[in-house]
N, C-alpha and C positions, 0 to 999 in steps of 0.2 A: 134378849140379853146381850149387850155388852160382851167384845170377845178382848181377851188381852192380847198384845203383841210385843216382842220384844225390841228395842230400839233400833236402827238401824243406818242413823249417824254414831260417830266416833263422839260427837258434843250432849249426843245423847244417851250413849253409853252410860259416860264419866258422869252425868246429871242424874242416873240412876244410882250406882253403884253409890256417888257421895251424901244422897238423899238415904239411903239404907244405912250407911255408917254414921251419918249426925244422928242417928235414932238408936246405935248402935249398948244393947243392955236395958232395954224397954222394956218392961214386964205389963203383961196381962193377966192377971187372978194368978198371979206371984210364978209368971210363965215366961220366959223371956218370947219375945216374938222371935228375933232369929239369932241363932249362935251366936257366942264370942269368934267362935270357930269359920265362922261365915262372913261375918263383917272384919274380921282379923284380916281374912284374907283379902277379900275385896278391897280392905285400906293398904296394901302394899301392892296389891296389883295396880289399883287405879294410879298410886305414884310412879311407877314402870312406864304405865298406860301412858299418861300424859306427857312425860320423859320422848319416849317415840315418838309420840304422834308430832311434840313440836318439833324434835328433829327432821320429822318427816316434811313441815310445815317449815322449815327455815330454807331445808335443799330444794324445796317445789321452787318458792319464793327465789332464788337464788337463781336457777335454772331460769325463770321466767324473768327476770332481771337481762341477766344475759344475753338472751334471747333478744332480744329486742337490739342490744347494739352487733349481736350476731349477725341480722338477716340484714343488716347495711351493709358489713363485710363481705358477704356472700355475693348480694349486687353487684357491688362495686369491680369483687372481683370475675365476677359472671362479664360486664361489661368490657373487662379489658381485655382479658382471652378474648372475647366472640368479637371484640375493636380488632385485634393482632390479625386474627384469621381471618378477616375481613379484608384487612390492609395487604397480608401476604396474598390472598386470591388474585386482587390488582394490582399488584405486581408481578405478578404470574401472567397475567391478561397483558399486560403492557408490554413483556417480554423483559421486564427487568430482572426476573428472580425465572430458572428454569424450571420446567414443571416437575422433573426428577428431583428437583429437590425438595420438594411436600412429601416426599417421601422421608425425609430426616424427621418430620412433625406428625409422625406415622398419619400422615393426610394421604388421600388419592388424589393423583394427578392430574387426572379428569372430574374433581368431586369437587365444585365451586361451593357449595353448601356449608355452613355453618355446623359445627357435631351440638348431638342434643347437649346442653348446658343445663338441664331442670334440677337435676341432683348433685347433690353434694360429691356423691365419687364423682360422675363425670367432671366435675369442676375438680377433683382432685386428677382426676386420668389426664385430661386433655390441656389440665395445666403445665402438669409435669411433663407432658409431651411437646409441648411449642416453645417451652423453657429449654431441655436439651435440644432441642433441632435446631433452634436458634442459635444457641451457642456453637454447635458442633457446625451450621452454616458459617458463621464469622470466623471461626477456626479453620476453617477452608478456604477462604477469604474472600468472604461474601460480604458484599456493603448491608451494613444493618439495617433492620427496617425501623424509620422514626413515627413518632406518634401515631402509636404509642412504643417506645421503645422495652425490649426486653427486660431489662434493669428494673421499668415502671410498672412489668405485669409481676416480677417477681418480686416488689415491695409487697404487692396486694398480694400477692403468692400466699406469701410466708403468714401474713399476717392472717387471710383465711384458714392454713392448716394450722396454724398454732391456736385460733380460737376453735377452730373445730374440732380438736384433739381434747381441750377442754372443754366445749360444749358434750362429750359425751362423756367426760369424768362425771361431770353434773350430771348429767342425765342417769347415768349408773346410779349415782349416790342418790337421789330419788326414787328410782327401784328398790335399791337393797332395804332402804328406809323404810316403803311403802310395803315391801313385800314381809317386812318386821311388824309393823301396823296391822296389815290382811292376819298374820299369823294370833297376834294378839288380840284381835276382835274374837273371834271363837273363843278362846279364852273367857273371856268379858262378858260374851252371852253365858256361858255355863255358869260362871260366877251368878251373874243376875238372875236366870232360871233359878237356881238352885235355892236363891234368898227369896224370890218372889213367891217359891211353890211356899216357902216355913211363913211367908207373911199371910199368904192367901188361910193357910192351912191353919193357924191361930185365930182368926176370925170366918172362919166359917161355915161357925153356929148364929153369927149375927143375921138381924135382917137383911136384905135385899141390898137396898138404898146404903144403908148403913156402914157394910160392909166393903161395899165398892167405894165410898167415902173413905172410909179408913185405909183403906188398902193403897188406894190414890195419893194420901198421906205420905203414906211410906214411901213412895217413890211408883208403883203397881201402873202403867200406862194401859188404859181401857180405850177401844174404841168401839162406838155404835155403827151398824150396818146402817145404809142409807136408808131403810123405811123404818127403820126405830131410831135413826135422828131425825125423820120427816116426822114421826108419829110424838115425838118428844117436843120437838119446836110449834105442833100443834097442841099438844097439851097446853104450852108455856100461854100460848097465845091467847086460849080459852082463860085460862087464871087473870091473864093481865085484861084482858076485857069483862072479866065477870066481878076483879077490882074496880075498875074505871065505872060501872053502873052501878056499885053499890057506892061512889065518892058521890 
């Protein structure tokens, strides 16, 4: 037998629930198959339903838009920091810039090394940290360091934390969307349980075959175990060859 299961995409949901309301006041031997009460319902949830879900489907979209001219900004400004800190090590090495003063760019003195740049805060920590030390060096009156000049990592500065301040607006609004969506799915099943059990339950004095036909009709999703769709697609195949020898 054939066991039912309830949908498990959001597109499949709203294909149940609207397949139950087009049928919505169908009578069987002057029986409604399932409530006004049921389909009433199920027609104003699914307009909520799909409400959300495209919202939820515009901020993904949107986020992943983003995204994409986001992680050049990130680069770009990954490159310039770890270009500065570069540039200041060898001039530290040259003896042009004293080693006590890596200490303004909260660097060690002795720590020629590059700080890790993989994540977003450290590019936010150790941005903000070579941007004041610099400044505070040349207000001491230190010759600047050129290319990349401070000015140049602070364009890219600014322009990272202002897209990355909104990349998690976005990102937020996606959750709260999605986690509206998670909410209303449970919903959606109880709804379609509850019309599935009245559709099953009105024909369930029919045949076999018949039955799951009908039911299928209504919107009812059946699936067969694998050795009773193996034993089904052998049936089929006996039929179509036991046609073919009687042509």
């Amino acid at each position: 037998m054939p066991y039912r299961r309830l949908p498990n995409t959001d597109q499949a949901r709203i294909k149940a629930m609207e397949t139950a309301i087009s049928k919505s006041g169908t009578r069987v031997d002057n029986k409604l198959v399932m409530s006004f009460k049921s389909t009433g319902e199920a027609s104003s949830f699914v307009t909520k339903f799909k409400r959300e879900r495209q919202l939820y489907m515009q901020s993904y979209d949107q986020q992943v838009k983003s995204s994409k001219k986001y992680q050049v900004q990130v680069r770009n400004v990954r490159l310039y920091i770890s270009h500065f800190i570069q540039v200041l090590n060898m001039c530290v090495l040259r003896n042009e810039i004293k080693k006590d003063a890596k200490k303004l760019y909260n660097l060690e003195p002795m720590d020629f090394s590059v700080p890790d740049l993989t994540t977003e805060t450290s590019i936010l920590k150790w941005g903000e940290n070579i941007i004041k030390g610099e400044n505070q060096r040349i207000a001491d009156r230190g010759v600047p360091i050129y290319n990349p000049t401070i000015a140049k990592v602070n364009v890219h500065y600014n322009i990272f934390t202002e897209a990355y301040y909104n990349q998690k607006v976005l990102q937020n609004n996606t959750t709260r969307n999605l986690e509206k969506v998670a909410v209303m799915r449970e919903e959606a099943d109880r709804i379609i349980l509850d019309i599935w059990n009245q559709i099953e339950e009105c024909f369930k004095d029919y045949p076999n075959e018949k039955r799951l036909q009908i039911c299928q009709e209504y919107g009812v999703v059946y699936y067969y175990r694998t050795k009773e769709k193996r034993n089904m697609e052998a049936a089929q195949m006996q039929k179509a060859l036991a046609f073919d020898e009687n042509e």
